[in-house]
C-alpha positions as CSV (number, residue, x, y, z in Angstrom):
1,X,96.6,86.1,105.7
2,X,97.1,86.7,109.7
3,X,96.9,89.5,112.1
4,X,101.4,89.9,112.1
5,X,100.9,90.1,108.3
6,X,98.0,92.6,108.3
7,X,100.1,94.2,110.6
8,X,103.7,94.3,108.6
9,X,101.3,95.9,105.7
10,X,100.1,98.8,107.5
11,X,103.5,99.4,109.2
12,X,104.8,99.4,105.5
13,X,101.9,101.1,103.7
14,X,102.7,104.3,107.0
15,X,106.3,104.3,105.7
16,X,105.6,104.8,102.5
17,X,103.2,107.7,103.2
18,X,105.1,109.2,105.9
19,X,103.0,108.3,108.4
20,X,103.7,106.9,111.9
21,X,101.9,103.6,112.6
22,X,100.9,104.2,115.8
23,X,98.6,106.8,114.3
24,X,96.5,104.2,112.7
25,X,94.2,101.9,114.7
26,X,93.5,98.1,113.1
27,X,89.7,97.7,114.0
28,X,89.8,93.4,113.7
29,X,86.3,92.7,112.8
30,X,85.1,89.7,114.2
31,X,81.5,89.8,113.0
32,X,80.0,86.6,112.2
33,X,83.5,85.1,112.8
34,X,83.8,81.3,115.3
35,X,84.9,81.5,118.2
36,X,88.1,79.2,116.6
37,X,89.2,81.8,114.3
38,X,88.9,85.1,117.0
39,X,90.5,83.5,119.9
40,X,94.0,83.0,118.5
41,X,93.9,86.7,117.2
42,X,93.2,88.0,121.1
43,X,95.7,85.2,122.7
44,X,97.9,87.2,120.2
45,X,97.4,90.3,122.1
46,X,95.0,92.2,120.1
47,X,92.4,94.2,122.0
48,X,90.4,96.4,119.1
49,X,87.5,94.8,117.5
50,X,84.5,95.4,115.2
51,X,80.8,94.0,114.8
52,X,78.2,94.7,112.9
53,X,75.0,93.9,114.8
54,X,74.4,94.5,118.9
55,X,72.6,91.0,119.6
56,X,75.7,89.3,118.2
57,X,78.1,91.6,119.7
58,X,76.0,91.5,123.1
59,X,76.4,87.3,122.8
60,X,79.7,86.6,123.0
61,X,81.9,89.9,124.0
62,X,80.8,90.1,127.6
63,X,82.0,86.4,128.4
64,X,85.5,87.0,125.8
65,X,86.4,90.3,128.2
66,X,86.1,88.4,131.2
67,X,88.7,86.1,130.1
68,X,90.8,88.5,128.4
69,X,90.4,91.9,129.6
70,X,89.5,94.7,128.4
71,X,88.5,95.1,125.1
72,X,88.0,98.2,122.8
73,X,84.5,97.6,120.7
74,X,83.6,99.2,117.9
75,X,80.0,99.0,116.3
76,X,80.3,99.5,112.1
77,X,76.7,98.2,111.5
78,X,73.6,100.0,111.3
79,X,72.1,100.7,114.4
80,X,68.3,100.6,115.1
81,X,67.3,103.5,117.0
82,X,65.5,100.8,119.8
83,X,69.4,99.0,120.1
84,X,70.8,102.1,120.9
85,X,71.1,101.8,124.9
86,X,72.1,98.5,124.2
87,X,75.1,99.5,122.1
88,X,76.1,102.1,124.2
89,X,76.5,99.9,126.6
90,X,78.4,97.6,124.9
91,X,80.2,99.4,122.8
92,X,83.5,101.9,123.1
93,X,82.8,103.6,119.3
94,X,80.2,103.9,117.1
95,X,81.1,104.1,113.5
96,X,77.4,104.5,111.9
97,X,75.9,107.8,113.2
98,X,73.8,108.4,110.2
99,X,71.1,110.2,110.7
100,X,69.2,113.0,113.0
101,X,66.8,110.5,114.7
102,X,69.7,108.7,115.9
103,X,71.8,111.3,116.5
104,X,68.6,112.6,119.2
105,X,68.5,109.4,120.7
106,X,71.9,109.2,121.4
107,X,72.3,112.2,122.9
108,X,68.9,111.6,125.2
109,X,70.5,108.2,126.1
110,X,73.9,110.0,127.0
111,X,71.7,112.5,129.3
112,X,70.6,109.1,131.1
113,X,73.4,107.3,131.2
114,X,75.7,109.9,131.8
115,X,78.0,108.6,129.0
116,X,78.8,107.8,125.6
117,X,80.7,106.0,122.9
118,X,83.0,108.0,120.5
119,X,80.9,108.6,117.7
120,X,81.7,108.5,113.9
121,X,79.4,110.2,110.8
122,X,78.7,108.0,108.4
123,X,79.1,109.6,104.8
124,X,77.6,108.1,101.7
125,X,80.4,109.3,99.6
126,X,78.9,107.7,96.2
127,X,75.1,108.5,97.2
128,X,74.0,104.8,96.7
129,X,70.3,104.9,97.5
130,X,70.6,101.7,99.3
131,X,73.2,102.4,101.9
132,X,73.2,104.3,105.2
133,X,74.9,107.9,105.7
134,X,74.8,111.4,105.5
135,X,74.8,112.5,101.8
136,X,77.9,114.5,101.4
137,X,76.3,117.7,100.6
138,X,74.8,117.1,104.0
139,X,77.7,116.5,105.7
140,X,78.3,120.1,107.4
141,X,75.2,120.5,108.5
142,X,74.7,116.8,110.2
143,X,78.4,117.4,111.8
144,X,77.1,120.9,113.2
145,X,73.9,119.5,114.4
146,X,75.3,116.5,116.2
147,X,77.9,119.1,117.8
148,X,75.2,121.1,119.3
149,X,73.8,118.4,120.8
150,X,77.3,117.8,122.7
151,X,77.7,114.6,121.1
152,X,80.9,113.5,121.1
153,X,81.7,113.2,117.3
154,X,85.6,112.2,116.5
155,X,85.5,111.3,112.7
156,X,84.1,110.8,109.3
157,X,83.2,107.1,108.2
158,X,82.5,106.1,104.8
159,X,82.3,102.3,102.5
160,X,83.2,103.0,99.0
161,X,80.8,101.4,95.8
162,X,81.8,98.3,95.3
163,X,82.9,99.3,91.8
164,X,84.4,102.8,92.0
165,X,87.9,103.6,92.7
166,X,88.3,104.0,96.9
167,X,90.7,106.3,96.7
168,X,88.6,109.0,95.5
169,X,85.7,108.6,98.0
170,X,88.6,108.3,100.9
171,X,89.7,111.7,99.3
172,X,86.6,113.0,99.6
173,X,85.8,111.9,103.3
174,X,88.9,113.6,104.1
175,X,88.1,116.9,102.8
176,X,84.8,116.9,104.6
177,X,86.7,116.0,107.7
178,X,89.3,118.4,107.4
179,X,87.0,121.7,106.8
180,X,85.0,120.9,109.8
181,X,88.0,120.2,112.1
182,X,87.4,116.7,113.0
183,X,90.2,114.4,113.2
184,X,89.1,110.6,112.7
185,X,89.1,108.6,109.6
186,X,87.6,105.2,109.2
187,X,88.2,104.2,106.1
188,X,89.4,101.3,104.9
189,X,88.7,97.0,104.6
190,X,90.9,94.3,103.8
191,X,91.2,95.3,100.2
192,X,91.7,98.6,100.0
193,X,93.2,99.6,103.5
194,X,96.8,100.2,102.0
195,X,95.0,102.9,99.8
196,X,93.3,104.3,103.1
197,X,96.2,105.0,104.7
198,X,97.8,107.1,102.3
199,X,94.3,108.9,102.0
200,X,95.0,109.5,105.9
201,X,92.7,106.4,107.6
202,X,93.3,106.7,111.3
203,X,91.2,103.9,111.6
204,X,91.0,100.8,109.4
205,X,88.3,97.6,109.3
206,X,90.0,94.3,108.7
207,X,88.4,91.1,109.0
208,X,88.7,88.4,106.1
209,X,92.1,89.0,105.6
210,X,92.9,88.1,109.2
211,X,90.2,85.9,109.9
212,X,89.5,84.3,106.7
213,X,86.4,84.5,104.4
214,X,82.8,84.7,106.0
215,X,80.7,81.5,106.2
């Protein structure tokens, strides 16, 4: 697979859902990824990316924009409540808001810094005891909460059990979205990103299938 082909998918999977492309963002994530494989996609043009973790983000992405430009990062890991002035430094969007310590610590940091990152919920749509995010009875409340702190909340995010149907969890991360007026869907990986866009994915996390499979 390659970045033009990921590309020609979405373009195709918008089409058939009546969607325009340009209203879904390809987050290429580069985690754990050699410098061999990442470089070709941004001498291809591409400037959105995804990590997981800070230190690895913070390791290689400040050298890679000073040869390419600027670059839109996007943290999807869990994030540590002592790494979050680090990521919000780094980073342009936060996918993994998730609970209300960090959701107080980012919005003390903001205070000092005087910025901060776009910021998506994390929803555990299947309730998976060992996985981040706001359970979905949760939701409102959490999304209220991190409003009154004048955080700057865009979207939903959500991964789907590895062995349930995604299309009903995307469903589902919709729903909470819509009723609480936010607009931003990451939803979405290299095998189910098709079904994420007809679900309404405004943002979707590719990596093997443009990078290749993970060491």
């Amino acid at each position: 697979m390659s970045l033009h082909e990921i590309q020609r998918r979405m373009t195709a999977a918008c089409a058939t859902a009546g969607r325009a492309p340009e209203d879904v963002t390809l987050i290429a994530v580069s985690k754990e990824q050699p410098e061999a494989r990442v470089l070709p996609v941004l001498e291809a043009g591409h400037r959105i990316y995804g990590e997981n973790r800070v230190q690895e983000a913070a390791g290689k992405w400040p050298d890679w924009r000073d040869r390419f430009g600027p670059v839109e990062l996007h943290l999807l890991g869990p994030l540590q409540s002592n790494k979050a002035r680090a990521a919000m430094e780094l980073f342009d969007v936060i996918h993994s808001l998730d609970r209300p310590k960090l959701a107080e610590t980012l919005a003390r940091l903001a205070q000092d810094l005087g910025q901060c990152p776009q910021l998506f919920i994390q929803i555990n749509t299947g309730a998976e005891p060992q996985k981040a995010g706001v359970l979905p009875d949760e939701a409102d409340r959490f999304i209220a909460d991190c409003r009154s702190l004048d955080l700057p909340v865009i979207g939903l995010m959500c991964i789907p059990p590895v062995d349930a149907p995604a299309d009903r969890h995307f469903k589902m991360l919709a729903e909470i979205s819509e009723r609480n007026e936010l607009h931003g869907l990451s939803m979405g990986m290299s095998d189910d990103f098709e079904t994420a866009i007809a679900q309404g994915a405004t943002h979707i996390r590719v990596g093997s299938a443009i990078f290749g499979a993970r060491h």
